[in-house]
Every structure is written in structure tokens, then in C-alpha cells.
DRENPA-3360 file (N, C-alpha, C; in nm, 2 decimals, always signed):
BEGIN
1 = XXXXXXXX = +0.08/-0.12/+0.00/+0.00/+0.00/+0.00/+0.09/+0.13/+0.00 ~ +0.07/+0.22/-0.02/+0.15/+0.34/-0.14/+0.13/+0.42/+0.05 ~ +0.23/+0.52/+0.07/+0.19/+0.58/+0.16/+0.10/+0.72/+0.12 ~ +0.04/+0.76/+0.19/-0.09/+0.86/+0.16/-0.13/+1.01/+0.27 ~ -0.08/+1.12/+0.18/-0.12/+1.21/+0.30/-0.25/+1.28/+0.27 ~ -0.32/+1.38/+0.36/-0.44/+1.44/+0.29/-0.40/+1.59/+0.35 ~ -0.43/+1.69/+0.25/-0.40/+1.82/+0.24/-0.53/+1.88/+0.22 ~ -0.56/+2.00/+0.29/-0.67/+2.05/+0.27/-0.82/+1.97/+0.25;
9 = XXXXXXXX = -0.83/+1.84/+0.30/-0.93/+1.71/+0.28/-0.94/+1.62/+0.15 ~ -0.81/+1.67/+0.08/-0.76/+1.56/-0.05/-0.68/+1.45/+0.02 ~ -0.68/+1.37/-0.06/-0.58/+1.26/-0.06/-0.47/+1.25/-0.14 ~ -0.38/+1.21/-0.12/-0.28/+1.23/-0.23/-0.14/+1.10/-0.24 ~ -0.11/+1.05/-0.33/-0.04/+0.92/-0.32/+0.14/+0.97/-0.31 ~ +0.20/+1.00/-0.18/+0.32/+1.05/-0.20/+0.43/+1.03/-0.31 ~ +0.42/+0.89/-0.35/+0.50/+0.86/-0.41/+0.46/+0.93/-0.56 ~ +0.32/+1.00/-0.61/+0.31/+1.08/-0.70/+0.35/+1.23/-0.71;
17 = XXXXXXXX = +0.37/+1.29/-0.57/+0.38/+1.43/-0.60/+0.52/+1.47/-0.60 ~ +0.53/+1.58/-0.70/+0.68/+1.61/-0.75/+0.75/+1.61/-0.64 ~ +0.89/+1.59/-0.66/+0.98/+1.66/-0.61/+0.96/+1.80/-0.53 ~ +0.96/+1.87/-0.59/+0.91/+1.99/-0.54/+0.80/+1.99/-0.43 ~ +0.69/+1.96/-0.46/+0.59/+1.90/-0.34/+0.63/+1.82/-0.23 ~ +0.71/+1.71/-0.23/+0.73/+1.66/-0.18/+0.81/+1.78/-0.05 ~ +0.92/+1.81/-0.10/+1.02/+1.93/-0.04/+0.91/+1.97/+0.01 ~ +0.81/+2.09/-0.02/+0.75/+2.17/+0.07/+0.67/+2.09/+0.17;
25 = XXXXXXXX = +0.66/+1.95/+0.15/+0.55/+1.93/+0.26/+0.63/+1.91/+0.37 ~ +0.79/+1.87/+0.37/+0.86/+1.84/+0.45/+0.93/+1.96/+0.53 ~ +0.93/+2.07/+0.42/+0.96/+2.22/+0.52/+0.79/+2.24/+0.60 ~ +0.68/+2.23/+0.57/+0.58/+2.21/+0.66/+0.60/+2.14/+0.79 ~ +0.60/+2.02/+0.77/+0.65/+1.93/+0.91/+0.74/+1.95/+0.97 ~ +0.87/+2.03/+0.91/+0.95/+2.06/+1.03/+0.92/+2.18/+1.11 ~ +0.81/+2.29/+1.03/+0.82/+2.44/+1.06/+0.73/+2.35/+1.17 ~ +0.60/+2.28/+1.17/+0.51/+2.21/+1.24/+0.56/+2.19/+1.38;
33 = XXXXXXXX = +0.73/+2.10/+1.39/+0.77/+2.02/+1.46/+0.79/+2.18/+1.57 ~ +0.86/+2.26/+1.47/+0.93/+2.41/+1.57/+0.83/+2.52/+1.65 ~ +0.66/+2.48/+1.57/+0.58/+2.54/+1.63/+0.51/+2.50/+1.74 ~ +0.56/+2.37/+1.75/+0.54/+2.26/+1.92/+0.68/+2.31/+2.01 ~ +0.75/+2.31/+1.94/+0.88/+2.31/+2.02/+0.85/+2.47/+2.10 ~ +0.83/+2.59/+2.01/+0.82/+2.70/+2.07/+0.69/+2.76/+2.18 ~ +0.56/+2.64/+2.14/+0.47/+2.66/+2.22/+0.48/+2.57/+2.36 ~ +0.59/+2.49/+2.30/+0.63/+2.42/+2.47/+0.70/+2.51/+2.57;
41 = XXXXXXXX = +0.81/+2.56/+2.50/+0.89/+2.69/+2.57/+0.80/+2.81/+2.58 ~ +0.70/+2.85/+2.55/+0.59/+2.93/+2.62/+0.51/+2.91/+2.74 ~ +0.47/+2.79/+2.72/+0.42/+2.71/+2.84/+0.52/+2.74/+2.95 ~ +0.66/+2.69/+2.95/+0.71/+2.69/+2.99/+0.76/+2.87/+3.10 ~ +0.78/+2.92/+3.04/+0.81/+3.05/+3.03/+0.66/+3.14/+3.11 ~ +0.58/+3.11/+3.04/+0.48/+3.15/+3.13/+0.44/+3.09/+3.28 ~ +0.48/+2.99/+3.31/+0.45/+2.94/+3.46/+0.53/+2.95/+3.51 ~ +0.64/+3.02/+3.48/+0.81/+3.08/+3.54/+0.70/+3.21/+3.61;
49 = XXXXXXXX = +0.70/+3.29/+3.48/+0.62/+3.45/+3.49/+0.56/+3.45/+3.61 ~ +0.42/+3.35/+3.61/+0.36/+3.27/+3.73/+0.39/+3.30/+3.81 ~ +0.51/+3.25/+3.88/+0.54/+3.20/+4.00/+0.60/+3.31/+4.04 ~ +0.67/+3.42/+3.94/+0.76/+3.47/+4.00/+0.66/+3.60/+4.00 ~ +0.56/+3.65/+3.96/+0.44/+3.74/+3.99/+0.44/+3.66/+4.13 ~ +0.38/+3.56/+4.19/+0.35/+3.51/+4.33/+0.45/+3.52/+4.41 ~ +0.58/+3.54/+4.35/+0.66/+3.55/+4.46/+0.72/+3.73/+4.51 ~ +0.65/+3.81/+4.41/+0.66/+3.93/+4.40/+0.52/+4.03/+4.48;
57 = XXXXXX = +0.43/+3.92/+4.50/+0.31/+3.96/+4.56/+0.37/+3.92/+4.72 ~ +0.46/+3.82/+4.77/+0.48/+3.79/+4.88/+0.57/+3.88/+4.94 ~ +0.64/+3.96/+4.83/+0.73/+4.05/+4.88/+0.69/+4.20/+4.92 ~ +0.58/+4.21/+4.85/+0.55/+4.35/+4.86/+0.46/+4.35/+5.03 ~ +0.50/+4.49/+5.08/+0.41/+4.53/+5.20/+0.30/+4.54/+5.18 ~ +0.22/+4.46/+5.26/+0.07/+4.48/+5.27/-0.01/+4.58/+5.26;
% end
């Protein structure tokens, strides 16, 4: 069985689309991979912020 991706709710038989196609789908999945990566380090970075707003409320005089 041929591997098969779907784009926009097509199907498509990879081993048919150019060269060219091929390339962009794979600059897709990496940009994909880097837009997980950078919303991880958001996550991250925001429950830093978090903590350090709470520890900035414990410092201030009542």
C-alpha cells in the first residue's frame, strides 16, 4: 500500500507528487515540529512568569 497524505481534505499518493511538493511538505512538518517546540517553551516560560508574579506579591508590603 503506497503511503498517503491528505491536504486540505484531498488525498494524495506521495510517491506521486513532485519533487518539489514533496520538499514543501517536509519544510511544513519541520516548521510544524518548531511550532510545538516554541509553544512548549511558552508554556514553559509562562508558569516561570507565574510563579515569579507570586513571589513578587509575597514581597510586597501589605
Amino acid at each position: 500500500m503506497a503511503n498517503r497524505v491528505t491536504i486540505d481534505g484531498r488525498e494524495y499518493d506521495l510517491e506521486k507528487l513532485s519533487d518539489a511538493a514533496k520538499s514543501q511538505l517536509g519544510n511544513i512538518q519541520v516548521t510544524d515540529q518548531e511550532i510545538a517546540r516554541l509553544q512548549q517553551q511558552l508554556a514553559i516560560a509562562q508558569t516561570a512568569r507565574q510563579a515569579y508574579a507570586r513571589a513578587l506579591q509575597e514581597e510586597l508590603p501589605a
